[in-house]
Rosetta silent file (secondary structure, phi, psi, omega in degrees, C-alpha in Angstrom):
SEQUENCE: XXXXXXXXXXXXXXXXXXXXXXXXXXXXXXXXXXXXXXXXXXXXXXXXXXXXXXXXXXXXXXXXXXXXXXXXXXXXXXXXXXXXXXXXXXXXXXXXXXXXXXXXXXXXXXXXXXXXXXXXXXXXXXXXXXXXXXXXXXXXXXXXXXXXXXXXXXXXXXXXXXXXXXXXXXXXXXXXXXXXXXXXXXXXXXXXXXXXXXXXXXXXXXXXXXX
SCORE:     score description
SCORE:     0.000 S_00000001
   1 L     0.000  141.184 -174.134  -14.432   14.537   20.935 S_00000001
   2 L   -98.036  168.429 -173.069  -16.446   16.582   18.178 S_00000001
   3 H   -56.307  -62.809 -178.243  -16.003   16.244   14.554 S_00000001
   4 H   -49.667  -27.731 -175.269  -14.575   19.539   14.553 S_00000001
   5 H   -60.727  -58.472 -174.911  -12.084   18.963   17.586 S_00000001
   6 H   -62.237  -29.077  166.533  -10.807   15.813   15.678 S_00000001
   7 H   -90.942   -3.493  140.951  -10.171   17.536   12.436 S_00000001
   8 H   -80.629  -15.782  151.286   -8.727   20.235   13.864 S_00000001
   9 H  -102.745   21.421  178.210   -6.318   18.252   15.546 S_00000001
  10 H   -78.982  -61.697 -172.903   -5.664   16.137   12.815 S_00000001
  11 H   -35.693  -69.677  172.451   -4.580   19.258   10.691 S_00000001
  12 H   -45.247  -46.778  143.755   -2.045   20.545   13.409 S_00000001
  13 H   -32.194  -52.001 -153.154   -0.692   17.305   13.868 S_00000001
  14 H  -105.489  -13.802  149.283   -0.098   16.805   10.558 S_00000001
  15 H   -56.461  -60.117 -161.724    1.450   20.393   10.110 S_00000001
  16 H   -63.777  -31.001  174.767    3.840   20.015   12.626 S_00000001
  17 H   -75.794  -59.464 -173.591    4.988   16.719   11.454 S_00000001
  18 L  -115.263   87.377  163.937    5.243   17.392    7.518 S_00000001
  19 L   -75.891   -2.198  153.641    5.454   21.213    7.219 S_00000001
  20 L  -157.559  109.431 -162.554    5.768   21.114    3.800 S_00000001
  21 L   -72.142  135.136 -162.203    3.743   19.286    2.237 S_00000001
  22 L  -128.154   93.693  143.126    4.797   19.053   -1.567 S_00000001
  23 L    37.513   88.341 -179.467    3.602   17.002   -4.706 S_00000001
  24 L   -71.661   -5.218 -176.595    5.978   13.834   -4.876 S_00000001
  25 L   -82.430  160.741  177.669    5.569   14.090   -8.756 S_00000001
  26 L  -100.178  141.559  145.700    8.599   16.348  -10.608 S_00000001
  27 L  -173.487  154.068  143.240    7.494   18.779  -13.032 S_00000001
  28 L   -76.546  -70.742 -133.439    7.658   22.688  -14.666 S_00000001
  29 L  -103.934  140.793 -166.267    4.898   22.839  -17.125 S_00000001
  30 L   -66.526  -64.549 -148.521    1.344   22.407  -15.417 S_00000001
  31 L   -51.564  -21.515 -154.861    0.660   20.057  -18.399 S_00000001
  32 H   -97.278  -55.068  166.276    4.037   17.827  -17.448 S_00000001
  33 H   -72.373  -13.795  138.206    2.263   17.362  -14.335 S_00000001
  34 H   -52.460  -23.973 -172.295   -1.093   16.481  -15.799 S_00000001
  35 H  -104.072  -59.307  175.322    0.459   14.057  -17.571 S_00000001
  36 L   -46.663    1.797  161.936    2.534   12.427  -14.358 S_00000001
  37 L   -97.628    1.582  179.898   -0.766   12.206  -12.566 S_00000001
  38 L  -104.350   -6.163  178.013   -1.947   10.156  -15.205 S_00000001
  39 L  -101.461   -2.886 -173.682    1.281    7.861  -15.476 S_00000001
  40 L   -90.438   -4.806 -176.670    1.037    7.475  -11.048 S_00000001
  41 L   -82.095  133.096  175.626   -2.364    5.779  -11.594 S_00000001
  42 L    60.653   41.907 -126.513   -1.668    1.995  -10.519 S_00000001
  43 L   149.998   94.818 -179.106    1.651    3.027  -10.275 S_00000001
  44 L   -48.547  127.430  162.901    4.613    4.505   -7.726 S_00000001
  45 H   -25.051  -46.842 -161.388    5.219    7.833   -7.205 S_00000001
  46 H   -69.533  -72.653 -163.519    9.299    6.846   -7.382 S_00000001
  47 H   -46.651  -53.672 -176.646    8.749    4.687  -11.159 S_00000001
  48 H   -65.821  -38.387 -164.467    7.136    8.301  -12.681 S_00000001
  49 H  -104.214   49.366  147.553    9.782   10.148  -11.757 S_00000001
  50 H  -109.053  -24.619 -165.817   12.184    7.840  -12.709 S_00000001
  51 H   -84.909  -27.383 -157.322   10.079    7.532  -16.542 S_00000001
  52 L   -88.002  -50.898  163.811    9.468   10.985  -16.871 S_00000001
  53 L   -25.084  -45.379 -169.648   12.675   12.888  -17.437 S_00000001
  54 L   -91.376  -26.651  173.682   13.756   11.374  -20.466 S_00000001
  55 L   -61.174  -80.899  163.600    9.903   11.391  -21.597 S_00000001
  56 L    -6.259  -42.217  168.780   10.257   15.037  -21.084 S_00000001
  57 L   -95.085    3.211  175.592   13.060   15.876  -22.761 S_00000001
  58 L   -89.770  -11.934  175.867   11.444   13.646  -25.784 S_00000001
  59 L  -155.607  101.874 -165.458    8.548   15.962  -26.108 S_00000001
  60 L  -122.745   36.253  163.416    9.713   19.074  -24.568 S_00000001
  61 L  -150.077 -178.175 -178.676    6.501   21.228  -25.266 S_00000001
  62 H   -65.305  -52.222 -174.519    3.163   20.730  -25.373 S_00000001
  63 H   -30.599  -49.147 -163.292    3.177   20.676  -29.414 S_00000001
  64 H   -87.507  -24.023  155.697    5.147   17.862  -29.352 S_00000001
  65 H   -68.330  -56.553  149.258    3.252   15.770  -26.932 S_00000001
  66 H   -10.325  -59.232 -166.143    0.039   16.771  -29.668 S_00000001
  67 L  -101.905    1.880  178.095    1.814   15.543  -32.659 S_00000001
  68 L  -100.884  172.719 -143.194    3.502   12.869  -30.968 S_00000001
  69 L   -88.134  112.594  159.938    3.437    9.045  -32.110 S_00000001
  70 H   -29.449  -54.183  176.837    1.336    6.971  -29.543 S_00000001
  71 H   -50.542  -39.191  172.202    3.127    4.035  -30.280 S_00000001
  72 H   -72.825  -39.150 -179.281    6.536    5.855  -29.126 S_00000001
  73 H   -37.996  -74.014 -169.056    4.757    7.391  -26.387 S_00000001
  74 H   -34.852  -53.576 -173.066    3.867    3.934  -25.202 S_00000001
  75 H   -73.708  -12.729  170.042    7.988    2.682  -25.033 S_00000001
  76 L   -90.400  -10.601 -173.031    8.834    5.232  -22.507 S_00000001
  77 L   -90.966  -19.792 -152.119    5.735    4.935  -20.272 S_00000001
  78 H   -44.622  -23.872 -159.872    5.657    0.983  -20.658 S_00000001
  79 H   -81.735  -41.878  178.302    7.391    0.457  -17.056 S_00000001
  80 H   -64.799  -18.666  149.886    4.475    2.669  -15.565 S_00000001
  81 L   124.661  139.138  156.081    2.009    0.023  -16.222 S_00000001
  82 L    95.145  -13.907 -174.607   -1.236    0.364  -18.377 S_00000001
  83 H   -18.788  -56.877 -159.689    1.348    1.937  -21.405 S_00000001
  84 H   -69.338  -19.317 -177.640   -1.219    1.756  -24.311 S_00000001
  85 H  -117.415  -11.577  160.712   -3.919    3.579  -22.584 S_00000001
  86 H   -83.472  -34.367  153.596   -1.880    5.890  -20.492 S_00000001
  87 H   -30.015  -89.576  158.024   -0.082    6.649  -23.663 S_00000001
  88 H   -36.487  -52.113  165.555   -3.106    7.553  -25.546 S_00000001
  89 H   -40.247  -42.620  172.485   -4.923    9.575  -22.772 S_00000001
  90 H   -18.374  -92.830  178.355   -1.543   11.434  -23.109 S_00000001
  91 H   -49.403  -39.760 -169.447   -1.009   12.076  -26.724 S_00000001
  92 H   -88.081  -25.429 -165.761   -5.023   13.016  -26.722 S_00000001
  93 H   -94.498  -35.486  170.747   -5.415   15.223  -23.527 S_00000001
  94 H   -49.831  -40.005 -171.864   -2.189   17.355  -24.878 S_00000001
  95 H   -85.954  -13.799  156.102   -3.873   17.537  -28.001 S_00000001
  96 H   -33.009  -61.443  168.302   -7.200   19.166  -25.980 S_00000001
  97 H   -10.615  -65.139 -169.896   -4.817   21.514  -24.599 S_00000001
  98 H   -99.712  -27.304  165.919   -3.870   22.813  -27.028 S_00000001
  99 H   -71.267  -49.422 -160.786   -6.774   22.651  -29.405 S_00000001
 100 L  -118.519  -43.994 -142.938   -9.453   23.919  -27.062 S_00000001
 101 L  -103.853    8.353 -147.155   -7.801   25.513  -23.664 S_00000001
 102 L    36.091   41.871  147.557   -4.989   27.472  -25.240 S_00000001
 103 L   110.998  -33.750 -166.752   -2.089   25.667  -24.150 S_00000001
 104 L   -95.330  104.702  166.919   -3.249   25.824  -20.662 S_00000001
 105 L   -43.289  130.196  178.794   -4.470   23.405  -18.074 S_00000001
 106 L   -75.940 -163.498 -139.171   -7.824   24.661  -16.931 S_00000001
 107 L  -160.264   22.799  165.350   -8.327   25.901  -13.697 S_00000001
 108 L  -153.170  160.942 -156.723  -12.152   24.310  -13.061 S_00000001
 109 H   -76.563  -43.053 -161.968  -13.362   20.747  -12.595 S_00000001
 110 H   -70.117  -36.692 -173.432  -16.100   20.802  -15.276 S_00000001
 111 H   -83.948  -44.093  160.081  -13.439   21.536  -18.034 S_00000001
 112 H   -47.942  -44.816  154.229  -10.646   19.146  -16.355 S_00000001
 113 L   -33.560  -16.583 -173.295  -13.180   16.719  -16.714 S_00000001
 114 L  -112.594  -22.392 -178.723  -13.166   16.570  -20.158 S_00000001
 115 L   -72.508  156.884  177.665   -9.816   15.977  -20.723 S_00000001
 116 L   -80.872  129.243 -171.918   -8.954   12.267  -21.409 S_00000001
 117 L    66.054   13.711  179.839   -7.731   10.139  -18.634 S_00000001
 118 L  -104.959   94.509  178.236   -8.601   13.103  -15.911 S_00000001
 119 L  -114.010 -171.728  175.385  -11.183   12.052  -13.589 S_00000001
 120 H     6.748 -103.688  163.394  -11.951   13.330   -9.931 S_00000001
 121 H   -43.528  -15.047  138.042   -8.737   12.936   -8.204 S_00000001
 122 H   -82.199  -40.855  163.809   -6.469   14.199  -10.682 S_00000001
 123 H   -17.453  -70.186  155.875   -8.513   17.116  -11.231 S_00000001
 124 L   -57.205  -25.533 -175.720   -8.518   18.264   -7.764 S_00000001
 125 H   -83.424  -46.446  167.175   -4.969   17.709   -7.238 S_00000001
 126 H   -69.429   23.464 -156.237   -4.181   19.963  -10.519 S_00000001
 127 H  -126.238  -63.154 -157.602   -6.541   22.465   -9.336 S_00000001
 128 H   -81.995  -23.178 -175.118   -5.263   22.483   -5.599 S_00000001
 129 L   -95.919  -25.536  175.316   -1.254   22.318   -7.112 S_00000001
 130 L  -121.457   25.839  151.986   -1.373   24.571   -9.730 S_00000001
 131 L  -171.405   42.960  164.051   -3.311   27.063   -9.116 S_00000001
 132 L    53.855   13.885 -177.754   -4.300   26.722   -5.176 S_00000001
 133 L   -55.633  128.391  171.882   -7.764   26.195   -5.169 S_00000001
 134 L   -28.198  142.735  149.493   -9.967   26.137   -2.184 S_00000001
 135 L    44.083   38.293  149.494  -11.354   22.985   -1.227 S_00000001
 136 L   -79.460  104.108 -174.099   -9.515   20.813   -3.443 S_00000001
 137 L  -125.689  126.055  176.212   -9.572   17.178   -1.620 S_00000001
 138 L   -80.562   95.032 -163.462   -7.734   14.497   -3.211 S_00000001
 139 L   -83.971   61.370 -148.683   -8.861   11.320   -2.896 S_00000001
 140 L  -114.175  169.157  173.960   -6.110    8.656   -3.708 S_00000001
 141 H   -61.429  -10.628  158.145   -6.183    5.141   -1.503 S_00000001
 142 H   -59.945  -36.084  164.952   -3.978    7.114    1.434 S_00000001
 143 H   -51.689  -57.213 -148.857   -6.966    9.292    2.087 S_00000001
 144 H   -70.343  -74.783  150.806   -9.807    7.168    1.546 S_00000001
 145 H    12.583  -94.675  174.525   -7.728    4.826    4.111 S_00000001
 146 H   -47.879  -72.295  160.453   -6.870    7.043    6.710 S_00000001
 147 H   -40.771  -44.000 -173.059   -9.636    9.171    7.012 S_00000001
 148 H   -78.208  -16.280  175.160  -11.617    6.128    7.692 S_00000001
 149 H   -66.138  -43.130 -172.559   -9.503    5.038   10.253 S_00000001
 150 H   -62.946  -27.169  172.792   -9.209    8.545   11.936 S_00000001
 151 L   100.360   -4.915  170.293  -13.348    8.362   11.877 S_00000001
 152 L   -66.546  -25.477  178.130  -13.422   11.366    9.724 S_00000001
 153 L  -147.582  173.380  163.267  -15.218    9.524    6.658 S_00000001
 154 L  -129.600  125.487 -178.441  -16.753    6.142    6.023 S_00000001
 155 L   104.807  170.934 -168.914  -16.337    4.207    3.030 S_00000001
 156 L  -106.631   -7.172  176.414  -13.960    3.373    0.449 S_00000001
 157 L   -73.771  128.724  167.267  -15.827    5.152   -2.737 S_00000001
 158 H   -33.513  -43.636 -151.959  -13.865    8.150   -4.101 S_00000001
 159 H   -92.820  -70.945  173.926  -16.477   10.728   -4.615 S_00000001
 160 H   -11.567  -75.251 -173.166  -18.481    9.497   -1.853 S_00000001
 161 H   -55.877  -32.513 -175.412  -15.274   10.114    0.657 S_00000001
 162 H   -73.993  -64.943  167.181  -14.344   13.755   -1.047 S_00000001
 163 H   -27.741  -62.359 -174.541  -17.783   14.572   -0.529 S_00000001
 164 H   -72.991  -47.570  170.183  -17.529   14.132    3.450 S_00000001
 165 H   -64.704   -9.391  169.887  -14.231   15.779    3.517 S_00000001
 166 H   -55.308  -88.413 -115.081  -15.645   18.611    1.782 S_00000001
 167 H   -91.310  -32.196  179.388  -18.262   19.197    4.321 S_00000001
 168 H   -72.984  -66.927 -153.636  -15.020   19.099    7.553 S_00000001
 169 L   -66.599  143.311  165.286  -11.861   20.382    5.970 S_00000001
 170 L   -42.255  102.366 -159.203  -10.949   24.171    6.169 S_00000001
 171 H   -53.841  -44.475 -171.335  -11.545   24.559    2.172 S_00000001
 172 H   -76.243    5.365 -173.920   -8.084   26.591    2.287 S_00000001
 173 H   -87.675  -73.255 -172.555   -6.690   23.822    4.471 S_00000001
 174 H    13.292  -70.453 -173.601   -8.191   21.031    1.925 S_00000001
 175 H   -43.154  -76.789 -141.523   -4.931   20.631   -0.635 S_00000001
 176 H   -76.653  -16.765  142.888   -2.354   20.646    1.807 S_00000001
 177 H   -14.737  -69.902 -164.836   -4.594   18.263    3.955 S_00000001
 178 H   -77.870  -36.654  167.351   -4.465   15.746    1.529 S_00000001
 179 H   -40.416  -81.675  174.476   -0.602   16.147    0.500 S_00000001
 180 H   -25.699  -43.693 -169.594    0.396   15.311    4.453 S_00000001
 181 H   -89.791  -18.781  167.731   -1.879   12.110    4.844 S_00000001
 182 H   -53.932  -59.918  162.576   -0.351   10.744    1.695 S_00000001
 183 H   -23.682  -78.651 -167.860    3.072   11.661    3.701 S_00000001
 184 H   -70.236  -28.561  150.657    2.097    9.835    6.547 S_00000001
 185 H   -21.995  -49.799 -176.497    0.299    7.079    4.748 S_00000001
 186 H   -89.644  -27.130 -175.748    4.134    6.121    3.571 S_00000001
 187 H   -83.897  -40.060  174.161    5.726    7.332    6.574 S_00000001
 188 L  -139.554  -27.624 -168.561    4.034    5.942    9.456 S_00000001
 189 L   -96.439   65.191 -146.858    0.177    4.687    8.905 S_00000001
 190 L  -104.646  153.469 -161.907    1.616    2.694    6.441 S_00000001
 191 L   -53.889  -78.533 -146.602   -1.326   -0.444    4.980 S_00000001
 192 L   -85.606    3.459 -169.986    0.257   -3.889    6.285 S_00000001
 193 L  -161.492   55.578  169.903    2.642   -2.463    9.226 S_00000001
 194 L  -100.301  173.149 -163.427    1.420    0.843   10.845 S_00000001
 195 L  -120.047   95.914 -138.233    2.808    2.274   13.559 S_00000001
 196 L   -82.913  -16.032 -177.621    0.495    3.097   15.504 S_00000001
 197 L   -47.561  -60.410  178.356    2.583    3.332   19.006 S_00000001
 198 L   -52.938  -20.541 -175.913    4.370    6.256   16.935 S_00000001
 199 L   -85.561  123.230 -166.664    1.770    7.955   15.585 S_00000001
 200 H   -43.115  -59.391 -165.179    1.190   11.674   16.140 S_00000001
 201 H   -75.319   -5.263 -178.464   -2.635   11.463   15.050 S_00000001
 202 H   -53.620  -41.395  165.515   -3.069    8.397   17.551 S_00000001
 203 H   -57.928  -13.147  174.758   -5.084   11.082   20.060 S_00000001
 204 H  -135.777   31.554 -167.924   -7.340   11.577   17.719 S_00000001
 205 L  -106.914  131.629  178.485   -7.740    8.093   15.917 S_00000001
 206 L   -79.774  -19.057  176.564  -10.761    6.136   16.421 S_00000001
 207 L   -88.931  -29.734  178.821   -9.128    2.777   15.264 S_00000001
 208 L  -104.543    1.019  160.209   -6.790    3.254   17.950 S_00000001
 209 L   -73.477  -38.910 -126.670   -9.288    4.635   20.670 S_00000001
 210 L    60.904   23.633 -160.643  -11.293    2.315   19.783 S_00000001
 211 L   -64.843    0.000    0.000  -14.125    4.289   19.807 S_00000001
């Protein structure tokens, strides 16, 4: 099977299974979802969007995440893990925002980049969710994972792994690519218990060919 065969039947698979692939974080405001990819690091999807609602209605613009008190920040995030430094990144990337982008998450890597607590992998994921960009690939441990099992990448470094799916994935495929194996990462390819009898992508898995 070629590279190409197996990642296009990866894709289809993984349409047909999860056709719509979504964000598991809650938000309206692009920023209220920059800041829930920064409270999911080291951290369950399910715990931010149990933390973030009430943080939300506690700062319910950007202004008020800018002017608001780290230290306060910090008691509603504390349960997400890391509170003093996800806090700050917060309180600091809001105040970027608003200071330098107008208000607006930016819409390229080099400027995402700059923001506090935004590295790679949130970058591309606000890129590919809010405002669709090509060849956005999202690199979280469900990817990195997966991919290597499926024989599509080797190794467990982020960039490294992004890199090689760059170079496969449909670019306009890329995002929703990356949603799905997160999906199935929880649903069925799951770390300590997957199931592999069950799995749709098993024709084209290399850990279970054995290849």
């Amino acid at each position: 099977m070629t590279t190409f065969e197996r990642v296009t039947g990866v894709i289809e698979a993984l349409k047909l299974a999860y056709p719509d692939p979504m964000c598991a974080l809650h938000y309206k405001k692009d920023y209220e979802l920059m800041i829930a990819v920064r409270l999911s690091a080291q951290c369950t999807d399910e715990r931010v969007n149990l933390v973030t609602p009430a943080l939300f209605a506690r700062y319910p613009t950007l202004d008020a995440f800018a002017e608001a008190d780290i230290a306060e920040v910090e008691t509603y995030v504390h349960s997400c893990g890391f509170y003093k430094h996800k806090a700050r990144d917060i309180v600091l990337a809001c105040q970027m925002l608003r200071d330098t982008y107008g208000g607006k998450v930016p819409d390229n890597m080099e400027d995402l980049l700059r923001l506090p607590g935004v590295g790679r992998k949130t970058a591309n994921l606000l890129m590919g969710d809010l405002y669709k960009a090509p060849g956005s690939v999202v690199c979280d441990t469900h990817c990195i994972r997966i991919t290597n099992l499926l024989g599509l990448t080797v190794g467990k470094e982020p960039e490294k792994v992004e890199a090689q799916l760059r170079k496969i994935l449909p670019p306009e495929e890329s995002s929703d690519f990356c949603h799905r194996i997160v999906l199935h990462g929880r649903a069925v390819c799951i770390a300590r218990r997957p199931q592999c009898q069950n799995c749709m992508l098993a024709p084209f898995c290399k850990n279970f060919s054995g290849e």
